[in-house]
N, C-alpha and C positions, 0 to 999 in steps of 0.2 A: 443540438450540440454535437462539435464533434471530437471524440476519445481520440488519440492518440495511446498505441503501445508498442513501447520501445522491442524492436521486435532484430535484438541483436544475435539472441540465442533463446533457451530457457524455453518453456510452455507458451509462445506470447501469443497461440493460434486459441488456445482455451479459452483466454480473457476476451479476444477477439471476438468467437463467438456467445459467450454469455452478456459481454456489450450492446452484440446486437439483439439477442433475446429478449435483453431490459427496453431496443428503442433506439440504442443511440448511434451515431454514424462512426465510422471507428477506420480509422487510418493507421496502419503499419509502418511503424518509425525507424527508417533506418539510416536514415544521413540528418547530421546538425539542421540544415536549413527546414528540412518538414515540419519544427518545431514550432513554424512562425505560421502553421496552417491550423494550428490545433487548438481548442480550449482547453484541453486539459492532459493530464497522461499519465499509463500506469506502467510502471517500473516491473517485469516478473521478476520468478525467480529463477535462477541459475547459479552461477558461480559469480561473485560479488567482483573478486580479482579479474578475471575474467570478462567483464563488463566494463572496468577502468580502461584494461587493453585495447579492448577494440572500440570505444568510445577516442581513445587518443586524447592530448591534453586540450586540443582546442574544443573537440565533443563536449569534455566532462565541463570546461569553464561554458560552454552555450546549455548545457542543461543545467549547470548552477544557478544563472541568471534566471532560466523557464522557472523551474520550482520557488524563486523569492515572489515571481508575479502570480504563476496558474497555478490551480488545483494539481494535484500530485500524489497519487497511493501505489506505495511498494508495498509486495508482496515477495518474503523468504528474503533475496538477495539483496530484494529492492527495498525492504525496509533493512538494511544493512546500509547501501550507500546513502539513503537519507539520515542514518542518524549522526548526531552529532562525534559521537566518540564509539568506534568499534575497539574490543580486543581481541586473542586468539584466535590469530595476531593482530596487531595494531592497522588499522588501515585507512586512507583518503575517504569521506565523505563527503556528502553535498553539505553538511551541518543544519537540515532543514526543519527535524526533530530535536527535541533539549531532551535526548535520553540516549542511558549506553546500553550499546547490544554485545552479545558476546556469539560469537560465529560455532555452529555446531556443537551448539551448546547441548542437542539432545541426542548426538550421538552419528555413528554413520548414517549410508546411505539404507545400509542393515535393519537400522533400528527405525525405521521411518512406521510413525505406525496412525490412525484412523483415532482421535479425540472426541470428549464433549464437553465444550467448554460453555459459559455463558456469557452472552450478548445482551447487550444493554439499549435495547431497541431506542428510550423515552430518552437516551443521550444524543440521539443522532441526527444531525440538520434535517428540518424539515418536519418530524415527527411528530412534532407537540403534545406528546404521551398521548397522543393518541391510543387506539386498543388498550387502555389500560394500562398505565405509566409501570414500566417493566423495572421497579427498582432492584429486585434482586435479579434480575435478567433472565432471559431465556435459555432453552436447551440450544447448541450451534454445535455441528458438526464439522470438527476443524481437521483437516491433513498436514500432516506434519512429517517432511522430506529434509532430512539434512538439516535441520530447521535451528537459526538461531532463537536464542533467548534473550527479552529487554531485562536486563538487573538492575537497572535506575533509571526512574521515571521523573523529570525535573521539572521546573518552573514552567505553566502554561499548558501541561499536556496531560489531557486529558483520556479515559480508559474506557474503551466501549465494550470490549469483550476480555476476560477472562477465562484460563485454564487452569485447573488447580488456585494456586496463590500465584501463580505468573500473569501479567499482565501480555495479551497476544493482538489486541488492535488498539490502537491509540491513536487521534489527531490532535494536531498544534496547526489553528489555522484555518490555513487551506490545506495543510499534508496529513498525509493520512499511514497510516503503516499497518500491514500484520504479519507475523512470523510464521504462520500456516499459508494454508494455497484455497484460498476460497474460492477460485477458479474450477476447481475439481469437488464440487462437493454441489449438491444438485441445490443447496439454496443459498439464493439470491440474494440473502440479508446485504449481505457487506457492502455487496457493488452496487445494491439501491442504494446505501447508505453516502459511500462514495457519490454515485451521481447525484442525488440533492445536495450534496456540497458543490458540485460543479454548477449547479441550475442554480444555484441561493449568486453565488457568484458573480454570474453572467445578469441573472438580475440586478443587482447590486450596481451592475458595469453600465447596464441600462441596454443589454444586448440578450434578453431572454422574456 
């Protein structure tokens, strides 16, 4: 399979190599047409505004159409442009997610601080509660940079990891979203989790 990360700004060198650590081939996206080379792709984090700009209007309408067909997980920023309805302030998404996020919601760059939230392993494609169906979920060690928060969670979309009573990874789908940077955190859970959705997929397509 090969990963696509939108690699405009933000961390996208992180996800990069933890991609490759899991296995997978992983192309660095930075013009509309490389989208048509990719099976899947993750969105980092950065500045969300900031990702509209240099995407440009015909970028964001070619990566609207990618995320209705391919696998798609954002991570900070990038679970901002996928959800349906951002505020503070109001902003353009992909509408990929049925949930509203609210932008720095946990404070500046200041307050960015090291979490442990729980992961819901026995929800994750591919897993078949396997190890012991993890219903009250696992310990996950989550980073949190500037980091928005989901405040409503709608129709279809389901909750893999929690922090507190905040909901921090959710998929509708094939999209996947977290509000943390599991990029920087030495385990893997997420973006295995992530690639068995891409692999279930491509199965599905008849191409894995």
């Amino acid at each position: 399979m090969t990963i696509g990360v939108l690699a405009l700004q933000g961390d996208f060198d992180a996800h990069r190599r933890r991609l490759e650590e899991l296995g997978a081939q992983v192309v660095l996206v930075r013009k509309p047409d490389q989208l048509d080379q990719i099976d899947a792709l993750i969105i980092p984090g950065g500045e969300s505004g900031t990702f509209l700009k240099l995407l440009g209007e015909a970028g964001f309408e070619k990566l609207k159409q990618f995320v209705k067909m391919k696998p798609t997980f954002g991570t900070c920023a990038g679970a901002i442009l996928l959800a349906a309805e951002v505020e503070n302030p109001k902003q353009t998404g992909l509408g990929a997610l049925n949930i509203r996020i609210r932008r720095n919601a946990y404070g500046r760059q200041i307050d960015s601080s090291i979490r442990e939230g729980k992961f819901f392993a026995d929800r994750c494609v591919g897993d078949n509660g396997a190890q012991g169906a993890e219903q009250h979920g696992s310990p996950l060690e989550m980073v949190f940079i500037r980091a928005p928060r989901i405040v409503d969670v709608g129709k279809n979309v389901e909750i893999l990891a929690t922090e507190g009573n905040d909901p921090v990874v959710v998929r509708q789908g094939k999209t996947m979203a977290a509000t943390f940077h599991p990029e920087l955190s030495e385990d893997t859970r997420v973006h295995r989790a992530f690639l068995d959705l891409v692999h279930n997929d491509l199965v599905e397509k008849g191409a894995g």
